[in-house]
C-alpha positions as MATLAB code, in Angstrom:
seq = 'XXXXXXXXXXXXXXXXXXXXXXXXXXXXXXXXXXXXXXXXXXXXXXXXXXXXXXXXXXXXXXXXXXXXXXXXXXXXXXXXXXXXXXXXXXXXXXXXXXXXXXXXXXXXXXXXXXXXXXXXXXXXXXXXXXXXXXXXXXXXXXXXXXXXXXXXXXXXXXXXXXXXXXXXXXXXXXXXXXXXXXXXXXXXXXXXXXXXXXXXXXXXXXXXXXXXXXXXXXXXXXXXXXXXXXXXXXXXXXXXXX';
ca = [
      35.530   16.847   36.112;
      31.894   16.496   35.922;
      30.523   12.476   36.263;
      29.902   10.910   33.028;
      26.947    8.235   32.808;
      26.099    5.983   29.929;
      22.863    3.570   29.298;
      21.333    1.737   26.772;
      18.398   -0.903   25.436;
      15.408    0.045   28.220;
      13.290   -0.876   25.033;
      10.384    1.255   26.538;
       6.962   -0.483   25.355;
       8.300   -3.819   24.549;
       7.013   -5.675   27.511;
       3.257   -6.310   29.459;
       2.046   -3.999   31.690;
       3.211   -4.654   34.722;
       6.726   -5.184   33.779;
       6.411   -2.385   31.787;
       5.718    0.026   35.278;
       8.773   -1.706   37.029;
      10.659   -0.729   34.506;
       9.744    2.861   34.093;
       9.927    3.211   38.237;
      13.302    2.605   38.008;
      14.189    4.618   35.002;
      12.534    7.593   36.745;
      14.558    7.351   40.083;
      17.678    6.637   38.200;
      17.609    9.959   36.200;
      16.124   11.858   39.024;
      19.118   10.478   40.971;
      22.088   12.098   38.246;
      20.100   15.591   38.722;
      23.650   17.288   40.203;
      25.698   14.759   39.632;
      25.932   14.029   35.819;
      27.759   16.111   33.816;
      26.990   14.164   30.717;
      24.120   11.049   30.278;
      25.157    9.184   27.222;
      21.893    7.035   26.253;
      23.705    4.651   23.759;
      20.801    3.416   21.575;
      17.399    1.329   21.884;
      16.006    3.334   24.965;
      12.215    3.017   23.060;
      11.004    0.162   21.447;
       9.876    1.915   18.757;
       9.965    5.925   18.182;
       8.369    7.349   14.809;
       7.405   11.218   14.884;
       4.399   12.244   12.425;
       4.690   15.389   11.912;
       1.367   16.734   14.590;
       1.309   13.510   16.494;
       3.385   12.735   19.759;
       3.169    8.737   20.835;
       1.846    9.507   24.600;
       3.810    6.415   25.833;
       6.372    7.026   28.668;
       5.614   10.989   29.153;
       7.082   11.141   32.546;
      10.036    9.624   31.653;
      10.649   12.637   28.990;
       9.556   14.763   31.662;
      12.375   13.646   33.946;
      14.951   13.811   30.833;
      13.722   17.636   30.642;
      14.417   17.734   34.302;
      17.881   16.468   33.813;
      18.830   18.959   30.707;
      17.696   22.192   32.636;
      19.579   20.938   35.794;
      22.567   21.496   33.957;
      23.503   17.497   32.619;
      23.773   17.260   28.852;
      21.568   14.297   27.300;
      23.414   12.194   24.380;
      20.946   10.134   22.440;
      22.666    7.823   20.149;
      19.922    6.154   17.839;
      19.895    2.574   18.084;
      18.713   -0.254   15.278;
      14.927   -0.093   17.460;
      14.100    3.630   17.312;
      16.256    5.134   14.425;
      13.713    7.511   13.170;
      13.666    9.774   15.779;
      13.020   13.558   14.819;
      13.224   16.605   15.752;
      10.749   16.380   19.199;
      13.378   14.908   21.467;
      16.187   17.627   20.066;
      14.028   20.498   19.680;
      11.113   19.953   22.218;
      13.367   18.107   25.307;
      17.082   19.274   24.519;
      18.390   16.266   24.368;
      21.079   16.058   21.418;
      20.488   13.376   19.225;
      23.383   11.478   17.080;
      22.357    8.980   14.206;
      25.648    8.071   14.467;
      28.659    6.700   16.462;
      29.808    9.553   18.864;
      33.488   10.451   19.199;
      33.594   11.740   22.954;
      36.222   13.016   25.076;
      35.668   12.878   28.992;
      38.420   12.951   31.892;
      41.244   12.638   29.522;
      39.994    9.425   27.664;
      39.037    9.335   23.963;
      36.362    7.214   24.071;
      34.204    5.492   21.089;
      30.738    5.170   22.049;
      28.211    3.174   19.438;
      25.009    1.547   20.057;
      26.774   -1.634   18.572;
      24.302   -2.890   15.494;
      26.844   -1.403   12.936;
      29.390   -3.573   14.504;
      27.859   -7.033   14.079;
      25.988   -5.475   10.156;
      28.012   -7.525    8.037;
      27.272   -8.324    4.327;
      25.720   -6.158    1.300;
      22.418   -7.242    2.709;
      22.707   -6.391    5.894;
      24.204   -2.280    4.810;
      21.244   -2.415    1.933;
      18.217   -2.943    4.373;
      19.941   -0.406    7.007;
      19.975    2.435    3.756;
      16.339    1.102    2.752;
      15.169    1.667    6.212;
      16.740    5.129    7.004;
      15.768    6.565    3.274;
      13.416    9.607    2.813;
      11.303    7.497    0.867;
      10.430    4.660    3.585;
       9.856    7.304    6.181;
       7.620    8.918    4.168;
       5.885    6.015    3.372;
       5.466    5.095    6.853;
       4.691    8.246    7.990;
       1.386    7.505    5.890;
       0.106    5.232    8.282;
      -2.468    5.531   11.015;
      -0.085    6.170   14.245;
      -2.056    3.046   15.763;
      -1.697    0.936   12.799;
       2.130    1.906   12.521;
       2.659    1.090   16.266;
       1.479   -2.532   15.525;
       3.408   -2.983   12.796;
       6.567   -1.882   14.881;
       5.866   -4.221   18.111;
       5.164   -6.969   15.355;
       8.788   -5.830   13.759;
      10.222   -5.905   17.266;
       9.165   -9.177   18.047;
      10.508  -10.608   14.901;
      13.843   -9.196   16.013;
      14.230  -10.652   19.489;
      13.126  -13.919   18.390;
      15.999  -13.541   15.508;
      18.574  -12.306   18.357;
      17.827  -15.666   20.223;
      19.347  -17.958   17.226;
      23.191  -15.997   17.833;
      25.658  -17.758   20.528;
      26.514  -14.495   22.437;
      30.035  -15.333   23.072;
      30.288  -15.158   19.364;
      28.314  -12.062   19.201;
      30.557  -10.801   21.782;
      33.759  -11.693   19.939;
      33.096  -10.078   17.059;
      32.834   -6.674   18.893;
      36.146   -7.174   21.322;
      37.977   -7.823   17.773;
      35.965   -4.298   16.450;
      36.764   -2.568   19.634;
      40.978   -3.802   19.169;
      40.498   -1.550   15.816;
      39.662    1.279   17.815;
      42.475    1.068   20.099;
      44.207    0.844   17.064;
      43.212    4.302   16.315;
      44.053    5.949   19.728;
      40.390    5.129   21.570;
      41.249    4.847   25.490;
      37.681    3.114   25.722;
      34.885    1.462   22.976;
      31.483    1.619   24.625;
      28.439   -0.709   23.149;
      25.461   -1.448   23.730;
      22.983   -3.834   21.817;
      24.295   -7.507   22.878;
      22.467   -6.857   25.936;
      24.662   -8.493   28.254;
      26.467   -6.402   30.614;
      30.075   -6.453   29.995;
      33.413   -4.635   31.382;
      36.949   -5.412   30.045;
      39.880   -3.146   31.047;
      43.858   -4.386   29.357;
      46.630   -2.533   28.734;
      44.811    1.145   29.820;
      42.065   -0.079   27.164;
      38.529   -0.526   28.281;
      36.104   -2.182   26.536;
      32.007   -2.052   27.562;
      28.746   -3.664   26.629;
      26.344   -2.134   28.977;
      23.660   -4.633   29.034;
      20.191   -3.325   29.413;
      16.979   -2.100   31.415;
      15.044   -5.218   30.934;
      16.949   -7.737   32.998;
      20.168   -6.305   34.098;
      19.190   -2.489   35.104;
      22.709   -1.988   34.220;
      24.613    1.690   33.923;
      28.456    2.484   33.286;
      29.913    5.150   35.113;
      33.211    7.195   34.555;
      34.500    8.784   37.686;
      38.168    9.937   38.056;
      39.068    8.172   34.775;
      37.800    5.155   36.361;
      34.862    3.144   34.721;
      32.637    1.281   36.992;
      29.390   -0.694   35.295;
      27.027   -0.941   37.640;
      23.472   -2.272   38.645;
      20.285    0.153   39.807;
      18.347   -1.466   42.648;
      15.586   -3.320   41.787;
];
């Protein structure tokens, strides 16, 4: 049994810079460091910023970092890209063009024995008509198509504006709260046979193992530099040196 890795919320592009170069540093020797070791690298959602494919135009941010995920595919790991709530519209470049297998959806996943539930986390806390309304606005042919009208420049202002607008919005939740609300979503998938519900999203790194039932929030790539690892039906979550 192969080692299985999972990360989420690098946000690539969000930051100045100079944090910005830290951040991909450590991103590159982390996935250079998996090349014969991971069988599987889940990336659980919010890895870019922002990701919008035009149909001849490829965003020339972070190129050696989907160099090094190409590295990691033809060494033999599979690459697991769940979409997150920050770069939903991905295409068909990172599927067809890397290899990396791209889910806009919660992924069902069975490593080592354990079922395991692995979701970025958004659709957990997406309560309210609202909420599910804007989500189906946002993913719809028609506001892709829309958007896809826009300058690539223009549209990549618009998104860091968007992005912005979000953190500032994440600031006003209590993440204890936050928190609770997905340990109570994660009890309904041990309900339903899962062995292990793995988030990401909340940003704060997480690990809670009762009765045989884990439950993860695998913080991020901003702060944290935080990974989970599943080795001999163990999970670890660990931190990348900085």
């Amino acid at each position: 049994m192969g080692d299985i890795y999972f990360i989420s919320d690098a946000h690539l592009g969000s930051e100045d810079n100079q944090k910005e170069k830290i951040k991909e540093k450590q991103i590159l020797s982390f996935l250079d460091n998996l090349q014969g070791k991971a069988e599987v690298l889940y990336v659980v959602g919010d890895f870019f910023d922002f990701w919008f494919e035009y149909k001849s135009v490829v965003s020339r941010r972070n190129p050696k970092i989907l160099c090094e995920l190409y590295q990691l595919i033809k060494s033999g790991t599979r690459v697991v890209y769940l979409a997150g709530n920050h770069d939903f519209w991905i295409g068909s470049f990172l599927s067809e063009g890397i290899g990396i297998e791209v889910s806009q959806s919660p992924v069902i996943a069975i490593h080592h024995g354990l079922r395991i539930y692995v979701t970025h986390g958004d659709e957990l806390l997406r309560v309210g008509p609202g909420a599910k309304l804007l989500q189906n606005v946002l993913h719809s042919p028609l506001c892709i198509g829309l958007f896809s009208l826009i300058h690539p420049d223009f549209g990549a202002i618009i998104a860091r504006w968007a992005s912005n607008s979000r953190f500032r919005n994440s600031r006003k939740f209590d993440i204890g709260y936050l928190e609770r609300i997905c340990q109570r979503a994660a009890q309904k998938k041990f309900a339903q046979g899962f062995d292990a519900v793995v988030m990401g999203h909340i940003h704060t790194p997480l690990l809670q193992t009762e009765n045989g039932q884990t439950f993860v929030i695998l913080g991020d790539w901003i702060e944290h530099f935080t990974y989970l690892l599943l080795h001999d039906r163990e999970f670890e979550l660990k931190q990348w040196g900085i």
